[in-house]
NURO-949679 format. One record per residue (C-alpha): residue number from 1; residue in one letter; x, y, z. Coordinates in steps of 0.001 Angstrom, whole numbers, m for minus. Each point is the difference from the previous one (the first is absolute). Layout:
// residues N
- num  residu  east  north  up
- NUM  A  X  Y  Z
...
This chain:
// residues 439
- num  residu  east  north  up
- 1  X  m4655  m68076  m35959
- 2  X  m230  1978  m3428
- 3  X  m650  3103  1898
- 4  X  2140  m517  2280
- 5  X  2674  m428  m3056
- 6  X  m552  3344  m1375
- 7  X  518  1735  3059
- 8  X  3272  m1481  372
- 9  X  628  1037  m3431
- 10  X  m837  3325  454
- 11  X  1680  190  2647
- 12  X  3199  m442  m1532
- 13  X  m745  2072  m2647
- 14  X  m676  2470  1856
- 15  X  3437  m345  2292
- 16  X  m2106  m374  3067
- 17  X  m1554  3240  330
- 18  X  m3946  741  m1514
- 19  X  m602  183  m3451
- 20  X  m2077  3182  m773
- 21  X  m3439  85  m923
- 22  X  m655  m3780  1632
- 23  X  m2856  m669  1234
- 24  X  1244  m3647  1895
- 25  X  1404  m1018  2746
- 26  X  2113  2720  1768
- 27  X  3686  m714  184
- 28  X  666  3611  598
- 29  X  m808  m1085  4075
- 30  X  2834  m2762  12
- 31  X  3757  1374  1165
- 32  X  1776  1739  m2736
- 33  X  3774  m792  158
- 34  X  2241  3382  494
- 35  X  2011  865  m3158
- 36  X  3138  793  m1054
- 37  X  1123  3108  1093
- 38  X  743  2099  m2666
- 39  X  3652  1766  m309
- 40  X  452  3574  1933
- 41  X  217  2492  m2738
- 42  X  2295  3331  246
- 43  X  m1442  3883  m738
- 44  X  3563  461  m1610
- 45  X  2421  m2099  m2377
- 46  X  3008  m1010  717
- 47  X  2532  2554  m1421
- 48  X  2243  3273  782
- 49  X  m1469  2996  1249
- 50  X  1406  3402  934
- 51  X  m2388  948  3144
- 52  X  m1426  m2009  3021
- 53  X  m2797  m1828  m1263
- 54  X  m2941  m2174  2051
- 55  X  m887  m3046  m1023
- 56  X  m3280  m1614  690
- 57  X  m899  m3677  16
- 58  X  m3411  m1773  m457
- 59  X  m1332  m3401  m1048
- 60  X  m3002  m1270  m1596
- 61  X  m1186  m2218  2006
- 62  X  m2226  1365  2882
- 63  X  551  m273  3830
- 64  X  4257  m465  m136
- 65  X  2914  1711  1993
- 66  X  3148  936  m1777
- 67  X  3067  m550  1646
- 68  X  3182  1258  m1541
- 69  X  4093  269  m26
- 70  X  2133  2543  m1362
- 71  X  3402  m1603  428
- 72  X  m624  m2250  m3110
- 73  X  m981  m3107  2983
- 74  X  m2998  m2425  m1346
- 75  X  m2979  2037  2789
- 76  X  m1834  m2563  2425
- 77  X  m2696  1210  2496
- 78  X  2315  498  2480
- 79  X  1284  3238  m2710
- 80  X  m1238  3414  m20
- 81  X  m3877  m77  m667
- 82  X  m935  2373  m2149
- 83  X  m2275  2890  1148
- 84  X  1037  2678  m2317
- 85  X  2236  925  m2636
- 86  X  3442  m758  201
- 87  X  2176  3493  m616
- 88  X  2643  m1165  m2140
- 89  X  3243  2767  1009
- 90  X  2707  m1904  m924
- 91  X  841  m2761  m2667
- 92  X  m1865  m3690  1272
- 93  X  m1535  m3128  m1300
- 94  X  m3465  63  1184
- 95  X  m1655  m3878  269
- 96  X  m3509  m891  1583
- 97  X  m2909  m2645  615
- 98  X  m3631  m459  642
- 99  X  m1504  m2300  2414
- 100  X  m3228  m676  777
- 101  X  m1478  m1523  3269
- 102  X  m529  m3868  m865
- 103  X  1657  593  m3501
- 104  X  3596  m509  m1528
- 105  X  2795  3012  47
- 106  X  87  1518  m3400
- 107  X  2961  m399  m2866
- 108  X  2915  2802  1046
- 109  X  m239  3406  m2099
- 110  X  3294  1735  87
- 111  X  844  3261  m1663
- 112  X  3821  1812  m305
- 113  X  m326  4027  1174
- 114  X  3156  1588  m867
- 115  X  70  3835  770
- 116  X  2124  2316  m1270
- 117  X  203  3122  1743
- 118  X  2300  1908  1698
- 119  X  m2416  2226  2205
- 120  X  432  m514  3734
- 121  X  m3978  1536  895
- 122  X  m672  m4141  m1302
- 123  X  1674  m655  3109
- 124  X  m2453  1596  2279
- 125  X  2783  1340  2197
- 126  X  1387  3644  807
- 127  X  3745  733  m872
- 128  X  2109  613  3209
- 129  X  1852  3159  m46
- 130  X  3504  m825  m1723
- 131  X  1699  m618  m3174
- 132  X  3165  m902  m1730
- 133  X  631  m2659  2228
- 134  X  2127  m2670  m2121
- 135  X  m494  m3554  m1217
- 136  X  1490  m2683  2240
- 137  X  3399  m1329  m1264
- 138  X  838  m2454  2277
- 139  X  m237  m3659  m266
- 140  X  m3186  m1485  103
- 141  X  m1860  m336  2835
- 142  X  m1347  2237  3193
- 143  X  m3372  545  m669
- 144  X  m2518  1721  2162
- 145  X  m3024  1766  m550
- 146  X  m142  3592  1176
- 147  X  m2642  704  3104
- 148  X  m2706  1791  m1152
- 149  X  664  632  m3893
- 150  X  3132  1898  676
- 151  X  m1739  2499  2782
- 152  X  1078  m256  3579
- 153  X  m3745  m355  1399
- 154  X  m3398  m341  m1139
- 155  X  m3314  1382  1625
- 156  X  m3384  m943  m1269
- 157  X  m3021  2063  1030
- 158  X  m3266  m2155  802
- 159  X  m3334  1260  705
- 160  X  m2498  m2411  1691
- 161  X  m3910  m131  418
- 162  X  m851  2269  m3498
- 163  X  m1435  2884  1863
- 164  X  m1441  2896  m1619
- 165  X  2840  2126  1174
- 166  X  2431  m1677  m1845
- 167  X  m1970  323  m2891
- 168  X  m561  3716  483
- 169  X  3764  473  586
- 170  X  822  m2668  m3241
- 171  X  707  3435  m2320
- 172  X  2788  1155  2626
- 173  X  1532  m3513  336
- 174  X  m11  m451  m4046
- 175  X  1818  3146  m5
- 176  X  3079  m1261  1849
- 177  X  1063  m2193  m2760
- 178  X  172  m3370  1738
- 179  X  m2133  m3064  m228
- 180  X  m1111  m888  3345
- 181  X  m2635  m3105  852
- 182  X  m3221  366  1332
- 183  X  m1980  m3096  1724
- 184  X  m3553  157  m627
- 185  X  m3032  m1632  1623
- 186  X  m2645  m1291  m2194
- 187  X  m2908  947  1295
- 188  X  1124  3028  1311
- 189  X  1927  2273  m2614
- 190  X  m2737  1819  m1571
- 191  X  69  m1356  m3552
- 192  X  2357  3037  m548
- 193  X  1228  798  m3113
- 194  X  3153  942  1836
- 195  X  987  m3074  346
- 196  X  3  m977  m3757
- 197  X  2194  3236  m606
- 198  X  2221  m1090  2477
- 199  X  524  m3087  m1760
- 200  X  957  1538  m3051
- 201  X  2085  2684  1497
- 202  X  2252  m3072  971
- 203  X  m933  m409  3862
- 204  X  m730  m3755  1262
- 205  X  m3291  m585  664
- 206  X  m155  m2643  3232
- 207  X  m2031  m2810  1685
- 208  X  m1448  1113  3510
- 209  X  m2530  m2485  155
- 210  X  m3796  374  m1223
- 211  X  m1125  1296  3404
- 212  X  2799  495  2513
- 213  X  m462  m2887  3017
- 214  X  1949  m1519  1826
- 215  X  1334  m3653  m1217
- 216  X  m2863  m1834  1860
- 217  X  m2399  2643  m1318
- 218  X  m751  2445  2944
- 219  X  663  4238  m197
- 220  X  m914  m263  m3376
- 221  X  m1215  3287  m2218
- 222  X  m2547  m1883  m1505
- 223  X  m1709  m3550  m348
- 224  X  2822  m2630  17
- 225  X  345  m2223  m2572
- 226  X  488  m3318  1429
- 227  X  3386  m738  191
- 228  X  3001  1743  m513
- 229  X  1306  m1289  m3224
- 230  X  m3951  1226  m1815
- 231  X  778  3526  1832
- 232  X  3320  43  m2254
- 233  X  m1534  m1184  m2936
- 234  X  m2730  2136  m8
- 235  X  2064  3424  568
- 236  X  2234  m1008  m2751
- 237  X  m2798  m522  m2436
- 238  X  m1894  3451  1067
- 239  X  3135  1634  m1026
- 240  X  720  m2027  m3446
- 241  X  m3621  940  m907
- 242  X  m381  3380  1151
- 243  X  3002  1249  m614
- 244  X  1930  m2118  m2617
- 245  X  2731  m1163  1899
- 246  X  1219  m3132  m1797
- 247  X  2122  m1347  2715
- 248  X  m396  1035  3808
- 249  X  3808  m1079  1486
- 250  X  m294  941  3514
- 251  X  m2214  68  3095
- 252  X  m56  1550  3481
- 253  X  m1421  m2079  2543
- 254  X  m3118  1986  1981
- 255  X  1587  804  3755
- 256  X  3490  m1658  m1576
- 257  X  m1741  m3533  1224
- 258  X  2221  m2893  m386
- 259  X  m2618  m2212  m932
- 260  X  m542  1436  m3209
- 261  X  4085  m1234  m738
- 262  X  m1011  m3270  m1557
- 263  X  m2808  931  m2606
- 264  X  1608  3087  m700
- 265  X  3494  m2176  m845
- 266  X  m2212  m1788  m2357
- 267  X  m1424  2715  m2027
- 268  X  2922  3054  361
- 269  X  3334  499  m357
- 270  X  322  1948  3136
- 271  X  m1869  791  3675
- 272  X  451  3465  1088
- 273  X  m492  m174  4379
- 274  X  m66  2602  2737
- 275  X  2860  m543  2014
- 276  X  2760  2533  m41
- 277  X  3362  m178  m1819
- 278  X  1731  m247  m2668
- 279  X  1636  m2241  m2574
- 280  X  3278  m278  m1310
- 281  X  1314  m1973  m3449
- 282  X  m66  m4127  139
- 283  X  m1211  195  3871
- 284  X  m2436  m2868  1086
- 285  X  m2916  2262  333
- 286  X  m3166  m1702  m683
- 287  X  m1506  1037  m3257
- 288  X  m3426  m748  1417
- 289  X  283  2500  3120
- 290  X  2393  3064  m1112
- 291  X  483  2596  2349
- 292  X  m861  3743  m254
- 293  X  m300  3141  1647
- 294  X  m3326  1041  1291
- 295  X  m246  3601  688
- 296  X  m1274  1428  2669
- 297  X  m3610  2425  m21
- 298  X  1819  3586  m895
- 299  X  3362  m1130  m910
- 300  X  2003  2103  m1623
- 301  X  2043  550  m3044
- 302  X  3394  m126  2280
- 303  X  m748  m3416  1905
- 304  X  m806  m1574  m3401
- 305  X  3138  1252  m1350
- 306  X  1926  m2013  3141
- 307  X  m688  m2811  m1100
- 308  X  747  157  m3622
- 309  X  3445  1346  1350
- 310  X  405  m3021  1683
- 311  X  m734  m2373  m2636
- 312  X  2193  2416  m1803
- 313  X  2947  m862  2430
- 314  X  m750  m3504  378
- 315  X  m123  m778  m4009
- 316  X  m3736  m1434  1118
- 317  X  m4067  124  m1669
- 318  X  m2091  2388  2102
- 319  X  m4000  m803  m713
- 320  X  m2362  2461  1537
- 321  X  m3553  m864  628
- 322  X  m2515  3273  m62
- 323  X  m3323  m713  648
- 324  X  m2144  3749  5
- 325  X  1299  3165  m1263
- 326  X  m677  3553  1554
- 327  X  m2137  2402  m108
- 328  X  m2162  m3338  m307
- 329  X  m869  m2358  3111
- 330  X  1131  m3519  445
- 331  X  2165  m2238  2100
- 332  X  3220  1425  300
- 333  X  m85  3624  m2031
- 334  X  3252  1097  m1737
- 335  X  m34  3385  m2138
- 336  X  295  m696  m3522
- 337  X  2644  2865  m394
- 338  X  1838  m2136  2915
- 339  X  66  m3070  m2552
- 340  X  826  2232  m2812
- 341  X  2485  1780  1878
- 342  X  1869  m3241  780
- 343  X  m408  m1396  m3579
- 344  X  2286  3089  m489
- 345  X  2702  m333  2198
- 346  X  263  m3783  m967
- 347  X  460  1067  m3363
- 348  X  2221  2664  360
- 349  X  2647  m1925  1604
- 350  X  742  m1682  m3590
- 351  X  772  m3381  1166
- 352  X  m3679  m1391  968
- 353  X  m2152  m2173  m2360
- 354  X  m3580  900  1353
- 355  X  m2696  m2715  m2011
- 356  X  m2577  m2325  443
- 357  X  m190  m2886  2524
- 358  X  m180  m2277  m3411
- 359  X  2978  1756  m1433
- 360  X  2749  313  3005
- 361  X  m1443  m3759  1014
- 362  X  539  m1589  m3276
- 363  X  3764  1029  198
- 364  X  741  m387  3418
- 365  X  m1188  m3957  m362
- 366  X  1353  m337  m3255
- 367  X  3353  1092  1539
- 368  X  m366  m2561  2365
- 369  X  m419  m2569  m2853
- 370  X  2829  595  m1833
- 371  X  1860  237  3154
- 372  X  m905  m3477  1092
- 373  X  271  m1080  m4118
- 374  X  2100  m3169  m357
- 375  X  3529  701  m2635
- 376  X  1151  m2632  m1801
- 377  X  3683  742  m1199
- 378  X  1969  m1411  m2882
- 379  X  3747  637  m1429
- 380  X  707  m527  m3414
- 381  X  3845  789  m2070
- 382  X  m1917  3124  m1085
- 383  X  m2587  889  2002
- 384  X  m1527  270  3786
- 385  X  m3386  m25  455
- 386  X  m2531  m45  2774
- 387  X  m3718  m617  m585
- 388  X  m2227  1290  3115
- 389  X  m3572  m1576  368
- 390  X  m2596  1206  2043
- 391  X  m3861  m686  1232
- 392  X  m2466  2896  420
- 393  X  m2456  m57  2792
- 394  X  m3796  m703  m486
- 395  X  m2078  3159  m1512
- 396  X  2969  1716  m1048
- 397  X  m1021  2373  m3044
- 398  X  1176  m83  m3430
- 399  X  2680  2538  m1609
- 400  X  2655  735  3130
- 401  X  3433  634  187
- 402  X  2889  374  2455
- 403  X  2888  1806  m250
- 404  X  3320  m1625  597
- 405  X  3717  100  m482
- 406  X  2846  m2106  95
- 407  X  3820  m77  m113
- 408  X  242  m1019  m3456
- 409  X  m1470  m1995  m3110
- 410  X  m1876  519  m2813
- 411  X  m4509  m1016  1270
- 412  X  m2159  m1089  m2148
- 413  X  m3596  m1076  m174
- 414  X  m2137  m1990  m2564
- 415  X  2504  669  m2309
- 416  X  882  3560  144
- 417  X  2699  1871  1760
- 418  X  m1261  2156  2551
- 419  X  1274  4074  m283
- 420  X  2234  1447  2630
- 421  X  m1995  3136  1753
- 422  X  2686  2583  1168
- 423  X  m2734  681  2950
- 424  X  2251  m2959  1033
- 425  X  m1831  m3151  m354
- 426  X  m1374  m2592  m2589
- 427  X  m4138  m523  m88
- 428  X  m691  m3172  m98
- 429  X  m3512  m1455  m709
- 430  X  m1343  m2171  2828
- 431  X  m2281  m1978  m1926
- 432  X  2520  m2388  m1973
- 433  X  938  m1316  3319
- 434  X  3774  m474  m1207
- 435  X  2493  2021  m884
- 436  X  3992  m1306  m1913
- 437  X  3063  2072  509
- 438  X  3099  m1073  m1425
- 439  X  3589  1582  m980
């Protein structure tokens, strides 16, 4: 009984967990309850800063997920979980938590970013070619965001498979100027270098699965991994580790298989398919099976340019998908100075926003939710104002912005007035999630 005493005592001396240096009884071998989680902590203060600035967020406690708002709302685990850091491009208050499997949530950390800077390159977006256009006078009201940042059509150059060709012709496509996104395999994209310069040149790097197979894992390039949502996983973290990538935002299902829709809508923010066409502002397009273009073997510089015409004319998003690049062998071989060549005429017509699948994506579905937002409207003696409220979709990245205009009214957000852009628009940041106008 007296032994048994001073274990108990120990014990509780102890808070249930071994005492070192005893020589007893081992405790250490009963179930340890989970602790508190400790409070997310933020790489930067809260405070004003005069450049985009990325903010990272850790905890102490070993084995969490962070989840995270920006729109100042108290984050659950149904918010954004946190898998890199969040770019902070516009003024937001920043609030997260830590859970643990068969633990509590955390306490709430919440930090204020206010930045104060005037330079549109924050923005991420090109300036369409105009100016002087005035500031809305009217009365208040009439908003609508422009299609494509103010261009009349977007085209986004994808390269699948990461063949050697397109890593011998990588100096020619850097030289155009554009940021393109190229969808690598991971067992199969030669540890190249390339690919790390890419990234840092600006050019997405993709998901295209570890080793290529079909959903119920035949055709593949390699040994499959079991199931299709470990041949996601595993490509993504090849190409965090190898190539320091912190966030990998799209895929490209191998053969455009359908089956690969559901774990790639849990894990990207968008699907590029196989199927032809094209896509035009707020369509119903699924964002897990976009269409593209898919040259032909030898097509040239003048067929490209057809269709970019057309999504020209149409005010639509033309995606094409090379795979090889000539003189080098593959499955369908277009000439590098073909892709080049119609890179060129794209550009040169003034009005075309050529960018990453990530980039032209992000807008096109945030568009679609401030389109759907809900308004709520209220009348005062001395004022009108409207207050617009909208939900982003799953995996949507950090730091975006659409461009918008309305009839009249002053727009605000967290505080600050937002600056008229004689381009002819206002930026607004997507990641507040509301925006007030009044008069």
């Amino acid at each position: 009984m007296k032994a048994q005493r001073i274990l108990v005592l120990g014990m509780l001396a102890c808070g249930l967990s071994a005492c070192g240096g005893s020589r007893g009884t081992s405790i250490s071998e009963s179930p340890t309850p989970i602790a508190e989680v400790a409070k997310p902590i933020f790489g930067l203060a809260s405070g004003t800063y005069y450049s985009a600035e990325n903010v990272t967020i850790s905890t102490s406690t070993p084995g969490t997920t962070i989840y995270y708002t920006t729109d100042g709302r108290t984050p659950t685990t149904s918010s954004r979980m946190y898998n890199g850091p969040v770019s902070v491009t516009a003024s937001i208050q920043l609030r997260a938590i830590a859970t643990v499997e068969g633990g509590s949530n955390s306490l709430v950390t919440t930090a204020t970013y206010i930045i104060n800077s005037g330079d549109a390159s924050l923005r991420g977006l090109p300036f369409p070619p105009r100016s002087g256009v005035p500031r809305p006078a009217g009365r208040l009201g009439g908003l609508k965001v422009l299609d494509w940042a103010g261009f009349n059509a977007a085209v986004t150059y994808t390269f699948d498979d990461s063949l050697e060709s397109q890593i011998s012709s990588y100096p020619q496509l850097q030289a155009t100027g554009v940021r393109m996104t190229f969808y690598l395999i991971g067992y199969g994209d030669h540890n190249s270098p390339i690919w790390a310069q890419a990234a840092q040149d600006g050019h997405e790097i993709g998901n295209h699965t570890q080793h290529h197979c079909l959903a119920n894992g035949d055709l593949c390039g390699g040994n499959w991994a079991g199931s299709n949502e470990l041949e996601y996983d595993q490509c993504t973290n090849h190409i965090k580790q190898q190539y320091g990538v912190e966030t990998v935002w799209t895929t490209a299902a191998p053969f455009g298989d359908p089956r690969y829709e559901a774990p790639a809508s849990t894990r990207f923010l968008l699907n590029r398919g196989v199927w032809q066409g094209q896509i035009a502002p707020n369509d119903t397009t699924n964002p897990y099976d976009l269409p593209v273009h898919d040259p032909g073997a030898g097509e040239s510089s003048s067929t490209l340019d057809s269709f970019i015409d057309l999504a020209h004319a149409s005010n639509k998003w033309q995606i094409f998908m090379f795979h090889s690049l000539l003189p080098g062998q593959g499955y369908h071989p277009v000439a590098v100075a073909d892709v080049t060549a119609s890179i060129d005429h794209a550009k040169s017509m003034g009005d075309v926003w050529i960018d990453t699948m990530v980039n032209v994506g992000a807008y096109w579905l945030g568009q679609q939710a401030i389109t759907n937002a809900t308004s709520e409207e209220y009348s005062g003696q001395y004022f009108d104002e409207t207050v617009v409220s909208w939900t982003l979709p799953a995996h949507f990245p950090t730091g975006k912005f659409v461009r918008l205009t309305v009839t009249g009214g002053t727009l605000e957000q967290n505080g600050h007035v937002l600056p008229w852009n004689e381009a002819g628009f206002y930026e607004v940041a997507l990641d507040p999630g509301s925006l007030r106008i009044y008069q």
